[in-house]
N, C-alpha and C positions, 0 to 999 in steps of 0.2 A: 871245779863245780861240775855235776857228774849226775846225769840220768840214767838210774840202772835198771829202771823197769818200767813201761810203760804200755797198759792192753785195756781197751775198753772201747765199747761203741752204745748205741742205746736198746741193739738187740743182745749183746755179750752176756753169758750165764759164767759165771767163772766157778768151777766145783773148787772146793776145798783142797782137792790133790797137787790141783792148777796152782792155788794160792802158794800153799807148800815149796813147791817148785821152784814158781819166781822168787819168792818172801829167801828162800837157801842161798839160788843162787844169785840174789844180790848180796845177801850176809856174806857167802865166801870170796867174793869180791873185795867185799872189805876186812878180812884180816890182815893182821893177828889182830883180835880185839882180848883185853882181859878181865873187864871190869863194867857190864851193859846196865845202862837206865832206859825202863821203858814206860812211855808217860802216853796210855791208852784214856779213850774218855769213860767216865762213870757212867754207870749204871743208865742214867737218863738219855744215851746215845748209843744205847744196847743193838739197836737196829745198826750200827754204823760196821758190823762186820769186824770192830777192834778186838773185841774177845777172844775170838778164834785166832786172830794173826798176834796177838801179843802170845799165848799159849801156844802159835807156830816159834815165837822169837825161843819162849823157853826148851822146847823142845829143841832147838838148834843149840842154843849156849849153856843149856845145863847149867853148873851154878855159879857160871860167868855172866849172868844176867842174876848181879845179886839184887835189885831195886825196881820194884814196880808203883811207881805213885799213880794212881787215878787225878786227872786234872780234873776237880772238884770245883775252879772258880769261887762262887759263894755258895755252891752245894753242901747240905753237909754230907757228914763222911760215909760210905755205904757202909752197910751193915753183912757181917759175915755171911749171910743168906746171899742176898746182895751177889758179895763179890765170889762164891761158890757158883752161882749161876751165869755169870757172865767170863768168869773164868776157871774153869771148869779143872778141876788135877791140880791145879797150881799152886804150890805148898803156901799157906797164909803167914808165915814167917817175911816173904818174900812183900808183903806189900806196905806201903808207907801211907800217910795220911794226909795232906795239903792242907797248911793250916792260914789262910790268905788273907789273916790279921797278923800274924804275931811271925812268922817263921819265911821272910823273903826278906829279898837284899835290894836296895835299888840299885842296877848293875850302869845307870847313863842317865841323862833327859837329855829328849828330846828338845832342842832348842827351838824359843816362841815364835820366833819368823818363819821355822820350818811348820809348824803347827797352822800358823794362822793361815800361811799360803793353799794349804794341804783341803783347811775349811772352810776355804772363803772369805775368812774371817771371820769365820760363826765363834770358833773358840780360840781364844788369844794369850794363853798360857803354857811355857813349857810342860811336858808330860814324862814323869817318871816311868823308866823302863823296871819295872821289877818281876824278878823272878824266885822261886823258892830255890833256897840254899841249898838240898839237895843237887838241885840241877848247877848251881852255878860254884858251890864249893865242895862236890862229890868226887871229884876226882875219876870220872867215869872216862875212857877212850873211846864209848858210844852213847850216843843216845837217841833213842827211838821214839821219836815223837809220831802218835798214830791216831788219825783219825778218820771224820767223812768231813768232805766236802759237798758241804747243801747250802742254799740259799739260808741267811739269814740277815735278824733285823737289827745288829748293830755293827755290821762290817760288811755287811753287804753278801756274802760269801765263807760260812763258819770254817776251821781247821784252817791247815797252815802252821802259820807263826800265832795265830789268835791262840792257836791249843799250849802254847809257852806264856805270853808275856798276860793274855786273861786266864785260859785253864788253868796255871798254874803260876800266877802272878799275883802280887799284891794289891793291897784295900783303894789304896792311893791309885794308882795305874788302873782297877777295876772300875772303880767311881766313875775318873774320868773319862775312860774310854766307851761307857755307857751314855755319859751325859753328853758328847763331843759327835755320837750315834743320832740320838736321840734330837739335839740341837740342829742339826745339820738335815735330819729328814729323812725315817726309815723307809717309807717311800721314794727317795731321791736315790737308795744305794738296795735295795733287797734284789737280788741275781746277780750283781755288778762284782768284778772281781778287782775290778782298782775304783776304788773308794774313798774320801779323806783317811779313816781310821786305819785301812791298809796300806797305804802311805807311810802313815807314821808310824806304825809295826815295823814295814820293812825297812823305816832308817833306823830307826834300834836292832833290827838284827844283824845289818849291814854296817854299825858300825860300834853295837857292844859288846856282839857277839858270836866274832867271828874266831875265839878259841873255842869256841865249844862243838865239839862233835857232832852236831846235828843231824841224823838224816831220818827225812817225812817217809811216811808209810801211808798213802794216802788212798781211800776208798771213795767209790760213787756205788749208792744203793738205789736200787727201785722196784717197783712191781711187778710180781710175774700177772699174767695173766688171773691165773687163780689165788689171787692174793697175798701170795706171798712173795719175798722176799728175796731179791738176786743182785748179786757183785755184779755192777756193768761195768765198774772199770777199778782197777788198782795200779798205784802211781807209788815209784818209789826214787827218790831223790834226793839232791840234799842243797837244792837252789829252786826258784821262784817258779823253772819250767817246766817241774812234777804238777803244781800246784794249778797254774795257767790250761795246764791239758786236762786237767781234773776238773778245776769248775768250767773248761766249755764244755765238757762232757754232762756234767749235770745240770747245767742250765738246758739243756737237751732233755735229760732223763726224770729232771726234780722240777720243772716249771711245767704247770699247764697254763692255757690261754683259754678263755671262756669266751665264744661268742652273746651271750647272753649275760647280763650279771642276776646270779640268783638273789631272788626276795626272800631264802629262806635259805640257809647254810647249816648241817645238822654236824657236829664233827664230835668224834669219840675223841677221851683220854684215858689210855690203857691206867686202871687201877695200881697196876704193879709201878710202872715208870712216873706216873703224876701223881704225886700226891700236896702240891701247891698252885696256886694261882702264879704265884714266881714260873714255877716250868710249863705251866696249860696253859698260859697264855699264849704261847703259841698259836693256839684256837684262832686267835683273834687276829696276831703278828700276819699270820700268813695267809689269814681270809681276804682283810680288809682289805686289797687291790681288788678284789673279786666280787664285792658286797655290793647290791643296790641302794642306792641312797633311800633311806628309811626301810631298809631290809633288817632282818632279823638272825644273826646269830643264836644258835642253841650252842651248848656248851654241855655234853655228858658226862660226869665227872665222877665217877665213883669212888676214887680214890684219892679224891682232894679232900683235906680236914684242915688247912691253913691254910695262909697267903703267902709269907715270906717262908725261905728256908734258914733263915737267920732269926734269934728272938728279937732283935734292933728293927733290921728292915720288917719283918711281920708286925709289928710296933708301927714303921710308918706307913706301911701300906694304909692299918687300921685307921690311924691318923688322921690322914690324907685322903687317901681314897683315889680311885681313877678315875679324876677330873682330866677338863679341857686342856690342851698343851699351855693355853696363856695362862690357866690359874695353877700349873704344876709351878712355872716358870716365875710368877710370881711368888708362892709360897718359898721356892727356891731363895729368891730374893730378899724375904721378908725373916724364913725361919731357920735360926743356925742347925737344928737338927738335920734339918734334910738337905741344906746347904753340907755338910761335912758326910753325907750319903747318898752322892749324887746318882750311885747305880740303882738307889732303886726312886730317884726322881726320874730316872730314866726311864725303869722301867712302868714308872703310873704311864708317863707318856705316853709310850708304846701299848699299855693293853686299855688307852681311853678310844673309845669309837667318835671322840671329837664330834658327839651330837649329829653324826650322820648317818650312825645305824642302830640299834639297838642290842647288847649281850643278855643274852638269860641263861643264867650258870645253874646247875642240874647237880650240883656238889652229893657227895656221899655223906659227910662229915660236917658241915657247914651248915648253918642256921638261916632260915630265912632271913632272920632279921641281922647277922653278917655280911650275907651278902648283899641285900639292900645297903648297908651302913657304906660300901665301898663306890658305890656307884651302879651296878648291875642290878637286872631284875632276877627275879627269883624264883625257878618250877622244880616241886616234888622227882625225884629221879627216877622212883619205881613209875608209875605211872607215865615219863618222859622216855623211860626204855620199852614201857610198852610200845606205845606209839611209832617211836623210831628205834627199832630194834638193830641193832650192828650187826648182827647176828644173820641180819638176812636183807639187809639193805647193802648193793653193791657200793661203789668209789664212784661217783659220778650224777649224774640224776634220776632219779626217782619217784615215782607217783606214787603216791599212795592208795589204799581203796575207795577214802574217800573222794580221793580225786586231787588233795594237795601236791603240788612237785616241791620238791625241796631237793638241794645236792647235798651228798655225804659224802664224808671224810673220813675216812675211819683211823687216822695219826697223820696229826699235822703238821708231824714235827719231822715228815718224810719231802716237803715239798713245799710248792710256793703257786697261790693260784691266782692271777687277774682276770679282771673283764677288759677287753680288747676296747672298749669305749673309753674305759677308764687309763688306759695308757696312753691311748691316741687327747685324749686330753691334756695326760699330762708329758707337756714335752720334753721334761729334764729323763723319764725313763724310758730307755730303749733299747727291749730286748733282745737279743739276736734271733734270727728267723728262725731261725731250728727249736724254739721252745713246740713244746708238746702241744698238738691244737685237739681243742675236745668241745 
């Protein structure tokens, strides 16, 4: 087990040349390799810097990197625009499509005692390890699994092993590792790099999948100054200790701490990346430590026009709606539908503001009376982009002319925000000192 590269701090700019560099010479490290899979994230973790270092891996192995899948989860599949943009040169012969109903294997389960111990007991059922058959009967002598490492709200900590057994995992293993999230309390794991759910990841990697070739390529992204965009850290390994140096770097880099919790939260979703309540809810995932009780989420969405990325789960979304975690949990209980789709009982959970704050979704695509129907309130976008313009509203807090403050977000799917009241309340989370104070 083998750490071949690791550089990052929270001031670190890594240029592209850099990347190249390391990304080579850990590659030639590992030959002779003849036959590579490279499983970069989709489109919607376009910020994650995976684009560019998958189109480094091609540039190294030419057309010994015959297989590139996007781990798609329950995304659907990106579309040739899409994957032209985020992988720029790279012949589209080369890419495959993650089909995460129909096309995986279940490679193990996870036995119930390890399960239950892992959650407390929240969830008391063995959990199937499954992965897409490409990866597990491909026959590859590498594979490059590539992502970021950021704070998130069903594992506590996205990439890793999450980017195999849910990027690229099946319905059964997705369901439940949402609902096992979900049950257990995204607040009790968001920053946290050992978790129930990563627990039970790494006994299935550790012990179903150790023929397979694996080694992470692992990124931490944040803000320059001027808004954009910079590598603080790249992790390349093929054991837990790439992954561990990664997220305390970005628990550093991807957390802010608010002394104040904002009454008013204003947070953009890039039109190109969000085009569902499935993906923009993040808005919500990574405000709500941060939100004042009876505060106000705004949601800018221009580029939402549905709920689910799936016609099933967009179905229960519709259904259902984002209700209180007791009446998801109940309906759970009561209705086979959503009982046999528990990723996206998971996810009503997750983007309900549980009656302590208020969401008003700003949709491009969406009707008022859709979005009332789910639980959310409802404001016109042109008129809500007048107002808070992204365009010239900085990352942080902001007044307005008429004299409102509200804090902006401009992609909230870069980071994870509390109020220092709201942690100091709750005692199960604690995050290490070095998160970002603002």
């Amino acid at each position: 087990m083998s750490l071949y590269y690791a550089n990052g701090s929270p001031k670190t700019d890594l240029p592209l040349d850099e990347m190249r560099a390391a990304l080579f010479d850990a590659l030639r490290g590992l030959e002779p390799r003849g036959k590579v899979l490279a499983l970069p994230p989709d489109h919607t973790r376009a910020n994650s810097m995976s684009g560019p270092l998958c189109r480094l891996a091609y540039d190294y192995f030419g057309d010994r990197l015959s297989d590139v899948m996007p781990t798609l989860g329950t995304h659907v599949p990106m579309t040739d625009r899409q994957l032209q943009r985020m992988f720029p040169g790279m012949p589209p012969r080369l890419f495959r499509v993650h089909d995460w109903r129909r096309d995986v294997v279940t490679v193990g389960t996870v036995p119930a005692e390890f399960v239950a111990e892992a959650t407390e007991g929240v969830y008391r059922k063995p959990w199937p390890a499954q992965l897409n058959r490409l990866i597990w009967e491909g026959g590859h002598d590498l594979i490059l699994s590539i992502g970021q490492i950021v704070p998130h709200e069903v594992v506590g900590m996205a990439g890793y092993n999450k980017n195999l057994f849910v990027g690229a995992g099946g319905q059964e293993g997705i369901n439940e590792s949402h609902f096992i999230g979900a049950a257990y309390g995204m607040e009790r794991m968001m920053g946290r790099a050992d978790t129930p759910l990563r627990r039970i990841l790494n006994y299935a990697q550790e012990n179903f999948c150790s023929r397979l070739p694996v080694v992470f390529v692992l990124t931490v992204v944040g803000p320059r100054d001027n808004g954009t965009l910079a590598m603080r850290g790249l992790f390349i390994g093929d054991d837990a200790e790439c992954f561990h140096r990664a997220a305390a770097l970005s628990l550093q880099v991807n957390f802010t701490v608010l002394d104040e919790p904002p009454r008013k939260i204003v947070a953009f979703l890039d039109g190109e990346e969000f085009h569902t309540t499935w993906l923009g809810n993040k808005a919500i995932y990574r405000t709500r430590m941060a939100i004042a009780d009876g505060g106000e989420l705004v949601v800018l969405a221009p580029g939402v026009g549905g709920f689910g990325e799936d016609p099933e789960i967009d179905r229960l979304i519709r259904k259902y709606g984002y209700r209180t975690t007791p009446e998801i949990m109940q309906f759970v209980e009561q209705e086979d539908d959503l009982r046999q789709n528990l990723s996206a009982a998971a996810h009503l959970i997750h983007g309900s503001p549980e009656n302590r704050f208020t969401v008003t979704y700003c949709p491009g695509k969406l009707t008022r009376e859709e979005i009332l129907s789910v639980g959310y309130n409802f404001a016109e976008l042109g008129p809500m982009l007048q107002r808070y313009d992204p365009k010239t509203l900085r990352d942080g807090w902001n007044e307005l002319p008429d004299g409102e403050r509200v804090y902006f977000i401009g992609n909230p799917a870069l980071g994870l925000w509390a109020a220092r009241q709201r942690m100091e309340r709750k005692s199960s989370f604690n995050p290490e000192p070095t998160a970002t104070e603002d």
